[in-house]
Steps between C-alpha positions, in 0.01 A plus 500: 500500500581216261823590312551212332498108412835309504643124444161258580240724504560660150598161320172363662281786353655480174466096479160595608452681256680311218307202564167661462618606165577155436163332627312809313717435147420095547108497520405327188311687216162644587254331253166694558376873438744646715793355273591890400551670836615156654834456217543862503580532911717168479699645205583839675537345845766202348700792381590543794706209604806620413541791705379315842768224379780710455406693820471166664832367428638820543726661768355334821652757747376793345221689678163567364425838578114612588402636164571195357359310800190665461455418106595106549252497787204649260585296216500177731139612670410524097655206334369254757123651424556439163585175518186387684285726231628289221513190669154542552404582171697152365348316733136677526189474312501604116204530502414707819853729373335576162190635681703691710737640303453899562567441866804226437689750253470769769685254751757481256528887481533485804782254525718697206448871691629318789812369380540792232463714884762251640754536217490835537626511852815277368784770438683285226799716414645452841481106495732310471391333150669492146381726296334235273319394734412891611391565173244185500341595818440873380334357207293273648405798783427695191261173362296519833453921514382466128263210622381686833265696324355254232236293513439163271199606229177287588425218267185573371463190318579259837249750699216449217538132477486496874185656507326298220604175660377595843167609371391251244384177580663345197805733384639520161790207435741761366425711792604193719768466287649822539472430838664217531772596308520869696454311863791216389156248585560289193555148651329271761870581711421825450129546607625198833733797622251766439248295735732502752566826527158575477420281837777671640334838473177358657740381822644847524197659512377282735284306284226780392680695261132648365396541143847474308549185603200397290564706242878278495361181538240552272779614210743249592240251439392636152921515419519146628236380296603693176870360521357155545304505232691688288886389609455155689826397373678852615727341750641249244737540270492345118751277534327347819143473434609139268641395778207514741346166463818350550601706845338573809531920501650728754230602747520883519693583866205697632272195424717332771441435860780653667496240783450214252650608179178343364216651261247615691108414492375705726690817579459683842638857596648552809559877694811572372374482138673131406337250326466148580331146504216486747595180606842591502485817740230385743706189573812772590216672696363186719885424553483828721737753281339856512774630219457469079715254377674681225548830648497430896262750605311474758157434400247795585230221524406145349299587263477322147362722207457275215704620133220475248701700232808210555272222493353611221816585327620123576176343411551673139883421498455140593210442213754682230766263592318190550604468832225344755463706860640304801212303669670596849828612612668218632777663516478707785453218720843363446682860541628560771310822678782627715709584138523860430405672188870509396514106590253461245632701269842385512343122458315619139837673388752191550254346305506731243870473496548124438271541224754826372784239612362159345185574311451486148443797276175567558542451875780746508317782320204475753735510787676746400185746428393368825816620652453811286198624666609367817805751554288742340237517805696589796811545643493167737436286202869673359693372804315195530548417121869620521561288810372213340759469211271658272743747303743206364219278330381838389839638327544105332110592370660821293681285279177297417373416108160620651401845420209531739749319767808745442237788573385322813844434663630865387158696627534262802848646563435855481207436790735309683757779472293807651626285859841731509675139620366313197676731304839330637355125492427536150839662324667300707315208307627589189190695334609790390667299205186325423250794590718744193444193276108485579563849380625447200323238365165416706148590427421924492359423889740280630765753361309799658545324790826441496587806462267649784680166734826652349399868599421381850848316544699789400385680799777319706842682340697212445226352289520785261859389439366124432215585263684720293784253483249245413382700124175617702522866264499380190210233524296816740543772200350265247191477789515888490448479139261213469277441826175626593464827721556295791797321365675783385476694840648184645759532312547835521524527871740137506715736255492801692587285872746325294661831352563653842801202514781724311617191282120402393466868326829379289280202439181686392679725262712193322206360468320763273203625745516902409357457169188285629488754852492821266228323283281464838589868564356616145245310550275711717187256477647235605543503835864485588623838502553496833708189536678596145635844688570344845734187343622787232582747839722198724655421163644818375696520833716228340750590222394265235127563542528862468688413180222273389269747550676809344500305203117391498410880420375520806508860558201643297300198662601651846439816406155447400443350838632812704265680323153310513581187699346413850686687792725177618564435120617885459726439799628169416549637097717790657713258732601263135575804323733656779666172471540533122645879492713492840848458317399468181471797269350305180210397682431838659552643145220291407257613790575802396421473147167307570371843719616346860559867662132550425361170628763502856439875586056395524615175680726736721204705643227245492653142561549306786821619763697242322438598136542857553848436633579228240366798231700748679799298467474480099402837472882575653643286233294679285601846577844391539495373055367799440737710698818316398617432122858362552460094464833469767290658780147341376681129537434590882116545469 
């Protein structure tokens, strides 16, 4: 019988662990109809950092007994699953996941009953975590049982549409419209990815997926020729379309041949699903290799399936930019075949960084969104890019006059940081500095993105130190206040990460962010309650912030959410008010006065195990007012 896990075999199940958490918190932002479920897991599951940190880089002797084994090993088994479902969904077909939706949200049901199932094997009251963190991790347990049992309502409008546009010959523009805009199809770049994904599909069902497959081509073709007719300037800014007959433009990367970093004429499929020049690839092939150049599999056969959705989506491309198709690709010829994928690829990015190094200010924008995209794709490009020297020419580019630049070098930065070692490479090149400034004073994107690049340094502890040292607080509430959705949950989770640093809560308080977080809290429409409560919670552990927010009025605000709030915001209400009215008898006057007995003794029999002891508690300090009239022996309530 296993009794227990000590020294290397516990810290390697907890870094394990930890790093899924990372990878899963990292994947970029899903951008098609599964954007609900898709933000929702990576929210809950990056609230969970903290407590595999601390544990971690905890007491490295101590022995992991088997009910805790047991929970780690489930939530492992579970975290790992998820992280293939939603990579798949960034990387798969939006089209083909729209269809499916029904069977996709039950996958991710599936995925949040098996980690809600894990945490509940974890017995945290007998870890060895702060109670901070404690309290975080019960909340976010509490986040996944409430979401166990609730499924996503069905857009009815994206499920019509669908059905129109499959049907009719000629569909509706604002019907393809709402598509596009629904499917994130709205640009040439867009519909390029969309047709590789789709080939992909036909690969992995071994190239006869049956009838959907012409029902997707068929509707990608009808998308591709309503955003081209109606949008054929969609991947072009203002700013840059004067410019055109002056420049050569950036040919889109998946309009390249990987082997020749060329634009291809006459794209060819190969078994593993990759894309390529026909000239290019059959020249590998007569050379003798039996493996795919960019991802070194070995080739199930030699077969060539020509990409008629690509070279129709370059054909189009090339006429709206004035750019001629190649005659032949020379190029090929004078590459050497022996190179590797990453050979290539690590030719086409020192390129790219003499023209961030050297180029002019056009050149550097286009480099850097090149580089952008680049260590968005995969994890090799990170280390390849980082390696190269990337991250310094990228840091000097946050400091640049160029709006659309500064969000290239800063968005390039937080891809580049998801690689835990990147992290490292690029404080140590000065950015944090730079990265708060973005921050403050860059365009709304480029400053949502700093603070998400922010958010994702912070994970390392002494970086928390840095940022806040740096005025990150100040410049991330005014993004609380002022971004979009997105923007403000970037800054609210930098803040919370941030906030778990004892000296940052100081920092948060000084800086005035009650008022705006108990605005969000009142504000039931809006979104944030949840991330209002949860900064509100790790803040009133601190003696200043549970000042700050015993004088916001808080109380009748709290009350109102032990009474008709969502479970975890009932729990995490109770937790701020035991904060308020442990040791200080104005503030439990108050909860008294605004009906609290009433409100704690229904959270006491129906809340979560947390609330109801957190209720319990106040009820005692209740009982204990009412009991007791002599102020001497009520100073010790």
């Amino acid at each position: 019988m296993i009794m227990g896990l000590t020294g290397d075999s516990k810290g390697q199940l907890l870094s394990q662990i930890a790093e899924s958490v990372k990878d899963i918190s990292g994947l970029p932002e899903c951008r098609n109809s599964c954007k609900k479920m898709h933000g929702n897991l990576v929210r809950r599951i990056k609230l969970l950092s903290p407590l595999f940190e601390e544990l971690r880089d905890g007491n490295e002797e101590s022995v992991m007994k088997i009910e805790e084994i047991k929970g780690f090993e489930l939530l492992k088994v579970a975290l790992d699953s998820t992280k293939e479902l939603l990579q798949s969904i960034n990387e798969g077909s939006k089209l083909y996941q729209a269809m499916q939706k029904d069977q996709i949200a039950y996958k991710f049901q599936q995925m949040t009953e098996a980690i809600e199932a894990a945490l509940n094997e974890i017995p945290y009251d007998e870890l060895d975590i702060s109670e901070e963190v404690q309290e975080q991790i019960e909340l976010v347990h509490a986040q996944f049982r409430r979401a166990k049992g609730r499924l996503d309502s069905p857009d009815l409008q994206l499920e019509r549409d669908l059905a129109v546009a499959q049907k009719e010959k000629d569909p509706d523009s604002a019907i393809l419209k709402r598509l596009s805009e629904k499917l994130q199809l709205r640009t040439i770049n867009d519909l390029t990815r969309e047709s590789v994904a789709f080939h992909e599909l036909v690969i992995a069902s071994g190239g006869d997926p049956g009838e959907r497959f012409e029902e997707m081509a068929s509707l990608l073709k009808k998308l591709n020729d309503y955003v081209l007719t109606e949008n054929p300037e969609a991947d072009t800014s203002e700013g840059e379309k004067g410019l055109m007959k002056h420049r050569s433009p950036v040919i889109p990367d998946d309009f390249r041949c990987p082997i020749s970093l060329e634009l291809m004429k006459d794209p060819v499929i190969v078994s593993t699903g990759q894309t390529y020049e026909r000239s290019c690839i059959q020249k590998w092939l007569d050379a003798g290799h039996k493996t795919c150049p960019k991802t070194q599999q070995t080739l199930l056969h030699t077969a060539l399936t020509p990409n008629y959705v690509l070279k129709s989506l370059i054909a189009l491309w090339c006429e709206s930019n004035g750019v001629e198709l190649p005659k032949n690709q020379g190029a090929c010829g004078s590459r050497k075949l022996g190179s590797s994928a990453s050979d290539c690829d690590r030719t086409a990015i020192i390129a790219l960084l003499e023209k961030l190094a050297n180029g002019n200010s056009e050149q550097q924008r286009a480099a850097a969104g090149e580089l952008r995209l680049l260590a968005k794709r995969n994890a090799d490009n990170r280390v390849c890019l980082a390696q190269a020297g990337a991250i310094p020419l990228l840091v000097e580019l946050l400091s640049s006059t160029d709006p659309r630049t500064q969000e290239h070098a800063v968005t390039a930065l937080l891809n580049l940081s998801i690689n835990e070692s990147n992290k490292g490479t690029i404080v140590n090149a000065g950015a944090i500095p730079d990265i708060v400034d973005v921050l403050k004073n860059g365009g709304m994107e480029a400053r949502e993105n700093a603070a998400a690049t922010l958010f994702s340094l912070s994970v390392i502890d002494e970086n928390k130190v840095a940022i806040g040292a740096a005025g990150a607080i100040p410049a991330l509430i005014k993004l609380l206040c002022e971004g979009s959705p997105r923007g403000k949950k970037d800054a609210a989770t930098a803040i919370f990460n941030l906030s778990i640093y004892q000296g940052n809560k100081a920092r948060a308080v000084r800086a005035g962010i009650v008022p705006p977080l108990m605005t969000l809290l009142k504000d039931a429409g809006g979104g944030m309650v949840d991330e209002a409560l949860a900064i509100l919670a790790i803040l009133a552990s601190h003696q200043e912030g549970k000042v700050a927010i015993g004088q916001a009025d808080s109380i009748p605000v709290l009350l109102e959410v032990i009474r008709i709030g969502s479970p975890r915001n009932r729990e995490n209400a109770a937790a701020i008010l035991w904060s308020l009215c442990t040791g200080n008898l104005e503030q439990l006057k108050i909860a008294k006065e605004f009906g609290a007995e009433e409100a704690l003794k229904g959270l006491s029999e129906s809340g979560t195990d947390r609330a109801k002891r957190k209720a319990g508690s106040i009820l005692e300090l209740l009982q204990r007012l009412e009991d007791q009239e002599d102020p001497v022996s009520l100073s010790s309530l």
